[in-house]
TIDO-454387 format. One line per 8 residues: number of its first residue (from 1); for each residue y negated, z, x negated of N, C-alpha, C. Coordinates in steps of 0.2 Angstrom, whole numbers. Layout:
<kelums>
NUM> Y:Z:X:Y:Z:X:Y:Z:X | ...
</kelums>
This chain:
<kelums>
1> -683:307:-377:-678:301:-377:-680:297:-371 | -682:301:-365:-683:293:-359:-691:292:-359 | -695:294:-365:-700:291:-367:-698:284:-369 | -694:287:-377:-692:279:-381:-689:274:-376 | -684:276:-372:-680:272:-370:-684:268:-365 | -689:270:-361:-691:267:-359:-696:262:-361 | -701:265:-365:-703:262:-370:-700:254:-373 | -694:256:-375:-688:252:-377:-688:246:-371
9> -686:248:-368:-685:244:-361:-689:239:-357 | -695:242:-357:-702:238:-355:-703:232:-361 | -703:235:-366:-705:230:-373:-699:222:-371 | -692:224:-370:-687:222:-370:-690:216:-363 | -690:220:-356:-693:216:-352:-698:212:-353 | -703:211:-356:-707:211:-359:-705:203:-364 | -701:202:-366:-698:195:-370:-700:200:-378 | -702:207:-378:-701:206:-384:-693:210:-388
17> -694:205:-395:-689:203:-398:-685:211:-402 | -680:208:-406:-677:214:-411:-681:220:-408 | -681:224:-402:-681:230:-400:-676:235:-403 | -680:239:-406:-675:245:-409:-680:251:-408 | -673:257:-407:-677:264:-406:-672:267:-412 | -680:270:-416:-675:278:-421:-677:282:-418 | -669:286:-421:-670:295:-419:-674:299:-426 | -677:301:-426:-680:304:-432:-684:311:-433
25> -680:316:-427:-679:321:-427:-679:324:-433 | -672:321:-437:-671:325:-443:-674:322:-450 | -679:317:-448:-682:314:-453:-689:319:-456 | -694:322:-448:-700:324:-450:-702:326:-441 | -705:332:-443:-706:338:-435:-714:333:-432 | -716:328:-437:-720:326:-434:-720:322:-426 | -715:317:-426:-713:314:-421:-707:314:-419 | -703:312:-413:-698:313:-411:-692:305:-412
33> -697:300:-409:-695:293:-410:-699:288:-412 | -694:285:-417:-701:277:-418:-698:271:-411 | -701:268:-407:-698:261:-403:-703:256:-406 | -698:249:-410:-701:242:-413:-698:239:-410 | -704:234:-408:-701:227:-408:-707:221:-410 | -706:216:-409:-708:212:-412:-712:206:-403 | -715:204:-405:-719:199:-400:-722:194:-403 | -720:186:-400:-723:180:-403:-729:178:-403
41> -734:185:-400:-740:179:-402:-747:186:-397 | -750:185:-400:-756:190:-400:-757:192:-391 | -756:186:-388:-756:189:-378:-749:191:-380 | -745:190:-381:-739:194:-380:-737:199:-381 | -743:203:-387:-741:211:-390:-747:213:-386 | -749:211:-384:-756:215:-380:-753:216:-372 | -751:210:-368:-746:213:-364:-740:218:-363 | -735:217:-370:-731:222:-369:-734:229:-372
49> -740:229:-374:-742:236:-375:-745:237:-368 | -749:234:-365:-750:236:-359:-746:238:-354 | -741:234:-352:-735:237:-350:-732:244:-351 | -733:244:-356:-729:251:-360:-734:257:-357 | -740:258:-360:-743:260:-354:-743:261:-348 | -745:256:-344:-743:258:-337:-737:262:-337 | -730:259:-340:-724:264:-337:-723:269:-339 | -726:272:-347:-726:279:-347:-732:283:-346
57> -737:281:-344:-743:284:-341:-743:284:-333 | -743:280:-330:-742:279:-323:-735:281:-320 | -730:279:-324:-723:279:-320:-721:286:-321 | -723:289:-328:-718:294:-331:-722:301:-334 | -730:298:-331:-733:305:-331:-735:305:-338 | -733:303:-346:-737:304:-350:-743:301:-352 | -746:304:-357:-754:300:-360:-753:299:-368 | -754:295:-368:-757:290:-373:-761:293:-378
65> -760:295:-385:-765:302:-389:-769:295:-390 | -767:291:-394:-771:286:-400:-768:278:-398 | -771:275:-400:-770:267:-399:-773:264:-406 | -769:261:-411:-772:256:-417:-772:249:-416 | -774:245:-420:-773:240:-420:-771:236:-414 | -775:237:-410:-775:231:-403:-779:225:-404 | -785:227:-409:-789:220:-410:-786:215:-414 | -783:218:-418:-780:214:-423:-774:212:-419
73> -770:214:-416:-762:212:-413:-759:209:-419 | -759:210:-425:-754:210:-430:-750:217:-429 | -751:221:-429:-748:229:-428:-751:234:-424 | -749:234:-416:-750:238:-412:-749:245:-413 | -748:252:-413:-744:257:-415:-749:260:-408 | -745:262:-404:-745:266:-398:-742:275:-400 | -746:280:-400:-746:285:-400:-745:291:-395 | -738:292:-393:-737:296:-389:-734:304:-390
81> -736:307:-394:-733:312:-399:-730:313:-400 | -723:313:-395:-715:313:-399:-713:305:-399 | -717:301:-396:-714:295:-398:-719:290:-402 | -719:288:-406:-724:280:-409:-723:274:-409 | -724:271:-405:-721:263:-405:-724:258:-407 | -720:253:-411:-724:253:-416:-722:243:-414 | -726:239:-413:-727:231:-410:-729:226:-416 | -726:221:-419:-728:218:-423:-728:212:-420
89> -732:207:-424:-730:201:-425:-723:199:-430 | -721:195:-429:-715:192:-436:-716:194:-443 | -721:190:-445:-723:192:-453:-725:198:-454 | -730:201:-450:-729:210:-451:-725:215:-451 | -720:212:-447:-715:218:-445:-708:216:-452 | -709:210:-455:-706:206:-459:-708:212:-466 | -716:210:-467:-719:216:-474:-719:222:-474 | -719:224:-468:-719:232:-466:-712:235:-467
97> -708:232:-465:-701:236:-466:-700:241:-463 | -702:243:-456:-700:251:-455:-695:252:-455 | -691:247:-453:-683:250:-454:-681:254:-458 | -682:248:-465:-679:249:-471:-681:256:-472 | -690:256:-474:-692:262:-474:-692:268:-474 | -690:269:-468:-686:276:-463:-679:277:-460 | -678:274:-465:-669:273:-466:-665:279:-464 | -668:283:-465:-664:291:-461:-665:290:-456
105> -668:288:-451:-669:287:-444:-663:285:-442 | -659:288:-437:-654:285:-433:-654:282:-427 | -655:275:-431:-654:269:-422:-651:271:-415 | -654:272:-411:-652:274:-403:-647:267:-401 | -644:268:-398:-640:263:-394:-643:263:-387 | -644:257:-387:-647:257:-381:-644:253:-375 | -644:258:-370:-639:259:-363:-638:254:-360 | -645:248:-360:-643:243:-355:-639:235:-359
113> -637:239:-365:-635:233:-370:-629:236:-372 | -623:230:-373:-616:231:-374:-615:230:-383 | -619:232:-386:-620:232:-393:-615:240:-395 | -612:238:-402:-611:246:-405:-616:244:-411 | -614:252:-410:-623:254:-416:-619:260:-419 | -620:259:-427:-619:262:-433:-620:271:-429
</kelums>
């Protein structure tokens, strides 16, 4: 969880958008959490994944298994084995739907925001 959540939180610093973490424990033993968000423009998903790296690999001690789709920066997906964060542009993360998709995932509330969550 203070994988996602910071994950979550950099992305957020970061200017990127609709930030969401699932819980998806009880979805599949493969991973622990998905963290999305969304960035306007291909220097912007390339920064907030970099970012992300540095604070869970420098800050927080873990390592990074796999990296996709950075040349492309339509959909970043950062690989950290209980977490996978998943960076789109608008229109991709529009046609992908992971929300929709993985709809058993249980939305985290996230600590630094006075939102309620389902």
């Amino acid at each position: 969880m203070q994988l996602a959540l910071a994950a979550a939180r950099t992305a957020e610093d970061n200017n990127g958008k609709d930030v969401v973490v699932l819980d998806m424990r009880a979805v599949t033993p493969v991973f622990d959490y998905f963290v999305i968000a969304t960035g306007n423009s291909r220097r912007q998903l390339h920064a907030i994944s970099e970012e992300i790296d540095h604070k869970l690999e420098d800050d927080l001690g873990d390592k990074r298994m796999g990296i996709e789709g950075y040349n492309e920066s339509r959909w970043i997906l950062l690989d950290y084995g209980t977490v996978v964060i998943h960076l789109f542009d608008e229109e991709t993360r529009d046609y992908y739907s992971l929300e929709d998709f993985w709809n058993q995932g249980v939305r985290v509330k996230l600590p630094w925001r006075d939102e309620d969550v389902e």
